[in-house]
C-alpha positions as CSV (number, residue, x, y, z in Angstrom):
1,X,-92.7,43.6,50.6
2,X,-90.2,42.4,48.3
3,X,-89.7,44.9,45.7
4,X,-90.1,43.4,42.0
5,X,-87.0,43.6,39.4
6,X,-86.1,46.0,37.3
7,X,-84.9,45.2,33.5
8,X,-82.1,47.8,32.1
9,X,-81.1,47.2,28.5
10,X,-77.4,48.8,27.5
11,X,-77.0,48.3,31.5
12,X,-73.6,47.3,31.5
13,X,-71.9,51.0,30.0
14,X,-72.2,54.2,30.5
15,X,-75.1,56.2,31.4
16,X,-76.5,52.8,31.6
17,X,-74.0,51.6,33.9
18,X,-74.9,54.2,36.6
19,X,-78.1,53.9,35.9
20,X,-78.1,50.0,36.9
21,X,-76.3,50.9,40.5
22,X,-78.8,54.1,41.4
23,X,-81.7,51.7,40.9
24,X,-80.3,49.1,43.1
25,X,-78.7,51.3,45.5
26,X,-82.8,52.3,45.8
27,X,-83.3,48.9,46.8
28,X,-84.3,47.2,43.7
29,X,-83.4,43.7,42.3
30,X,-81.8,45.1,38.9
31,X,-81.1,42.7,35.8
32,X,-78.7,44.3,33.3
33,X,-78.1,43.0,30.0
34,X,-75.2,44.6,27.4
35,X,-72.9,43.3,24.4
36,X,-69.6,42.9,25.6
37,X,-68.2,43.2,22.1
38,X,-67.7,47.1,21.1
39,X,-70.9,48.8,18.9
40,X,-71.2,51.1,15.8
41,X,-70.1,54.2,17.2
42,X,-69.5,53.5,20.6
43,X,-66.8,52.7,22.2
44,X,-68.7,50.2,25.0
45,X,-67.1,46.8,25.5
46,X,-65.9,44.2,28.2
47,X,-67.9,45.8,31.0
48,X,-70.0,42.8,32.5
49,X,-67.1,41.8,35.1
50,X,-66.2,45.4,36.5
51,X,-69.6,45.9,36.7
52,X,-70.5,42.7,38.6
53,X,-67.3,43.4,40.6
54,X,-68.4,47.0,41.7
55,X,-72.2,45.7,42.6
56,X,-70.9,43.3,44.8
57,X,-67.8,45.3,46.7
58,X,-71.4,48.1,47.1
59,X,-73.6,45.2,48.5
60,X,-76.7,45.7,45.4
61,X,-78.7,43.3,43.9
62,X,-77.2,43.4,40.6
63,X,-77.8,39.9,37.9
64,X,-75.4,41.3,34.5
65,X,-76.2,39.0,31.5
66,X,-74.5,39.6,27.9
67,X,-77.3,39.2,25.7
68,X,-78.7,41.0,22.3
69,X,-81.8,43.6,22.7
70,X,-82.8,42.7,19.1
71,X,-82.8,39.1,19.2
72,X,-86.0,37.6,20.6
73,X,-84.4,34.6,22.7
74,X,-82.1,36.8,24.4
75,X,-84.8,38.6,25.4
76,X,-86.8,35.9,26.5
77,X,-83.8,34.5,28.3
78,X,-83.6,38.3,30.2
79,X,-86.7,37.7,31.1
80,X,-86.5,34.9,32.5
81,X,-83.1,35.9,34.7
82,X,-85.5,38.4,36.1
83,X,-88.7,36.3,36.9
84,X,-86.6,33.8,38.2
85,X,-84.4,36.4,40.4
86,X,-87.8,37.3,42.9
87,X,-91.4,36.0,41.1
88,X,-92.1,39.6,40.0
89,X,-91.0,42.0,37.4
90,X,-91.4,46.0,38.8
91,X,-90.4,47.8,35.7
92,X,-88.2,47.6,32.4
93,X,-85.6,50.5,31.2
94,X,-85.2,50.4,27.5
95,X,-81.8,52.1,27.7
96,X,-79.7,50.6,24.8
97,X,-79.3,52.8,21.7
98,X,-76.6,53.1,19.1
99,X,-76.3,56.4,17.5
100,X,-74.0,56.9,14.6
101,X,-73.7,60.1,12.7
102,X,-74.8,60.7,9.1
103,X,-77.6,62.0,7.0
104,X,-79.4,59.9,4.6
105,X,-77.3,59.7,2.1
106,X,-74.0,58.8,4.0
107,X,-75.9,55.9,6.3
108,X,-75.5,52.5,4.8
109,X,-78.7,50.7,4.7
110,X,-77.1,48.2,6.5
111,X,-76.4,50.8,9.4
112,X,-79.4,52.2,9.2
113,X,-81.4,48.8,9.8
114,X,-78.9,48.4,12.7
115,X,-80.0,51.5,14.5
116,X,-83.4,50.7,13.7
117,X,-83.4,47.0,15.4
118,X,-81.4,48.7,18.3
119,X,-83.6,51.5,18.9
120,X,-86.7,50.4,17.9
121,X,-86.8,47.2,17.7
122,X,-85.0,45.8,21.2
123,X,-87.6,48.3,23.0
124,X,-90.6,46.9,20.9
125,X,-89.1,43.1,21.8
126,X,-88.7,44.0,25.9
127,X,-92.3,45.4,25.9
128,X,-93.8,42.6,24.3
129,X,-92.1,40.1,26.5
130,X,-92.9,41.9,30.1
131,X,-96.3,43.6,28.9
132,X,-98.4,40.3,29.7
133,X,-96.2,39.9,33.3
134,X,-97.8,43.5,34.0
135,X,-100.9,43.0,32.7
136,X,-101.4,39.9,35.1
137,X,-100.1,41.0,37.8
138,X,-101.6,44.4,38.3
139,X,-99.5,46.8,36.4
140,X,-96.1,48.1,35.5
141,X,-93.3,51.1,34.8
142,X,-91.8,51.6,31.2
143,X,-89.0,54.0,31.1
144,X,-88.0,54.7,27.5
145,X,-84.5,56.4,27.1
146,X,-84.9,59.2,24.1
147,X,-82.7,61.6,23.0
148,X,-83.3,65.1,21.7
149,X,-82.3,63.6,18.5
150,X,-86.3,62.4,18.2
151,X,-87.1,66.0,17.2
152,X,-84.8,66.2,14.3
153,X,-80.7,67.4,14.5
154,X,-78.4,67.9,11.6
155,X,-76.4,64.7,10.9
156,X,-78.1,62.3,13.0
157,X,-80.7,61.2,10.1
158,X,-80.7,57.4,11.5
159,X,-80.5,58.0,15.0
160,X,-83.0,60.9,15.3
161,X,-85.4,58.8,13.2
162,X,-85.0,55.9,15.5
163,X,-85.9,58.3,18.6
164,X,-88.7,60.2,17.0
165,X,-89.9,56.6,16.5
166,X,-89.4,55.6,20.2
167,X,-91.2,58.6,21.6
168,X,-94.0,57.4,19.2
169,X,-94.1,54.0,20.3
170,X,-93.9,55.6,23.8
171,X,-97.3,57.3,23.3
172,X,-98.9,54.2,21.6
173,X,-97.9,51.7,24.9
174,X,-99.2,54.4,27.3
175,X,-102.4,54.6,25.6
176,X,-102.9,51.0,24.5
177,X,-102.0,49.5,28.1
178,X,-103.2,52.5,30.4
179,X,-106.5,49.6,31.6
180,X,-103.5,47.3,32.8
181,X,-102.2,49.8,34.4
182,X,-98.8,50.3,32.7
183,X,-97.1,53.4,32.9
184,X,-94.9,54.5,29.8
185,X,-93.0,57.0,30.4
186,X,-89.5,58.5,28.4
187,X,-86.5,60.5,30.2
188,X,-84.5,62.5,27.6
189,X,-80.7,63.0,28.9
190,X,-79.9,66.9,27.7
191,X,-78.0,70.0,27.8
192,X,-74.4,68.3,25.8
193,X,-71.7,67.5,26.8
194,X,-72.7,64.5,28.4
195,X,-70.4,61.2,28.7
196,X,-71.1,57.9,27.2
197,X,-70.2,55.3,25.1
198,X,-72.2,56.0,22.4
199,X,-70.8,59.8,22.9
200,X,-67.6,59.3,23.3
201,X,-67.4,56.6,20.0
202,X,-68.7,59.8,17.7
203,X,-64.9,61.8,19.2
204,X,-62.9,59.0,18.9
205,X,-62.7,58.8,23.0
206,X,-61.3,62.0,23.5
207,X,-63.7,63.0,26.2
208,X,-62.0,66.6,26.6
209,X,-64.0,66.8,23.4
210,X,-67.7,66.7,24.9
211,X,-67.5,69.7,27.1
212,X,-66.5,72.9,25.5
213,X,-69.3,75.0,24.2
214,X,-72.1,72.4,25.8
215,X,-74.9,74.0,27.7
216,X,-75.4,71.4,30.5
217,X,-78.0,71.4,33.4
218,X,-78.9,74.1,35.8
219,X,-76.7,72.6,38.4
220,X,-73.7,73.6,36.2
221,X,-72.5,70.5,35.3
222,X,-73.4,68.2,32.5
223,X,-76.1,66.0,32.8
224,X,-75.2,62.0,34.2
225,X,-76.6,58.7,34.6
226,X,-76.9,59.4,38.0
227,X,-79.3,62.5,37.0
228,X,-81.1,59.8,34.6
229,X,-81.3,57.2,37.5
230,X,-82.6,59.6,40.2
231,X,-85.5,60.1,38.0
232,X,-86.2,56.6,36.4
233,X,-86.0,55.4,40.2
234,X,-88.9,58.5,40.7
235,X,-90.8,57.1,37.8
236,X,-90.6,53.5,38.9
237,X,-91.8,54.6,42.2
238,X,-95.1,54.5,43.8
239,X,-95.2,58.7,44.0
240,X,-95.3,58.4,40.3
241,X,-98.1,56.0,39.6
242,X,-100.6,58.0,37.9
243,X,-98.0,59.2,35.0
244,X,-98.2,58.0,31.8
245,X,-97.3,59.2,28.4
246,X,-94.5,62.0,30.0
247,X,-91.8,63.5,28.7
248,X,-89.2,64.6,31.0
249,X,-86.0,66.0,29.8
250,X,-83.3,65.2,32.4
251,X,-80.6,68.6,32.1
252,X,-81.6,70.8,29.8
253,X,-85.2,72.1,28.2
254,X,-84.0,73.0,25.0
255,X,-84.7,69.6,23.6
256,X,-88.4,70.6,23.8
257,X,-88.5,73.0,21.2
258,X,-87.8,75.9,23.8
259,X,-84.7,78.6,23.4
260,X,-81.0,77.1,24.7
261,X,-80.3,79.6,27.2
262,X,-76.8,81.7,26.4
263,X,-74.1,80.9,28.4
264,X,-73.1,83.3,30.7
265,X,-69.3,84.9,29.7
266,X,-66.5,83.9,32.3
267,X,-66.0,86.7,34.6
């Protein structure tokens, strides 16, 4: 059996990026949607051709669309790339986020509505749109990208505000769909030091900023998309279809409310 297509918003960058090519390389149809102009705070832009370039020289299934996670059309119009692509939609990845530093009182309201309709509302506006697919054709995955951030961290007022609110909205689709048998589910990439746009935009691009002093993963690296990939592709899967409403930090506990383990001195 053909398997259905999966939806990544903020595909095209990043974390995204490799987690667009690990789905596929898993043998899913993959639809992945981006700005191509750069975003507050990150420094993302012009990757639909590279990426469309790599997919193909790799052999995956790989449709890359520029299109807007907070405007309703654009979302309709992703939708519609990926019903059109094989008759059946497996699973959506609400991966795009904007994350600019600030408290309160130094975010704009204008910047703050921004990361709002980014990180609330584009995930809110590709549920809506795929729920009813799942619902009539038997079910469906939700993989909801959160950050740490949703439990609270200095300087990220906006941003943590917009996560606490996705793992919210997490709960809420997991309970309100669990009869159509739609699994909601939200990976949190942790530990530090990882590289992404949005990452890289908050030091200027100076990626030999992200490393020092960050905790990492057990493997003792820092956590990346791949890591994120490996286990969206586990909670897409068929091995995974009786979780709903999980948490599951990818790299590092600490964002759990457990302690950061110390890091070891350099012998």
């Amino acid at each position: 059996m053909t398997k259905g297509t999966i939806i990544v918003s903020g595909g095209t960058f990043g974390l995204g990026r490799e987690i667009t090519l690990c789905l596929a390389a898993k043998g899913y149809p993959v639809v992945a949607f981006g700005l191509e102009a750069p975003q507050i705070s990150s420094i993302a832009q012009n990757a639909i051709p590279s990426l469309a370039e790599d997919a193909q020289a790799s052999g995956l299934d790989v449709t890359v669309l520029e299109a807007d996670v907070t405007v309703e059309a654009d979302v309709a119009r992703v939708v519609d790339t990926a019903l059109a692509r094989c008759g059946r939609i497996h699973g959506i990845v609400n991966n795009a986020a904007i994350g600019p530093l600030g408290t309160v009182l130094d975010t704009p309201p204008e910047v703050w509505d921004r990361i709002m309709a980014v990180n609330l509302r584009g995930p809110y506006l590709l549920a809506r749109a795929t729920l009813p697919h799942f619902a009539a054709h038997g079910g469906g995955s939700i993989v909801n990208v959160g950050s740490g951030a949703g439990w609270g961290k200095p300087n990220m007022a906006g941003y943590g505000t917009s996560k606490g609110g996705l793992i919210a909205l997490s709960a809420s689709l997991a309970l309100d769909h669990f009869y159509d048998r739609v699994r909601v589910n939200t990976v949190i990439p942790g530990g530090g030091g990882i590289v992404a746009g949005m990452s890289l935009g908050r030091v200027g691009g100076d990626a030999a900023k992200l490393g020092p002093g960050a905790v990492g993963t057990v493997a003792g690296r820092v956590a990346n998309g791949t890591d994120l990939g490996n286990a969206i592709a586990w909670l897409m899967s068929p091995e995974a279809e009786a979780l709903s409403g999980t948490i599951i930090d990818v790299g590092c506990f600490a964002h759990q409310g457990s302690s950061t383990p110390f890091k070891r001195a350099q012998q």
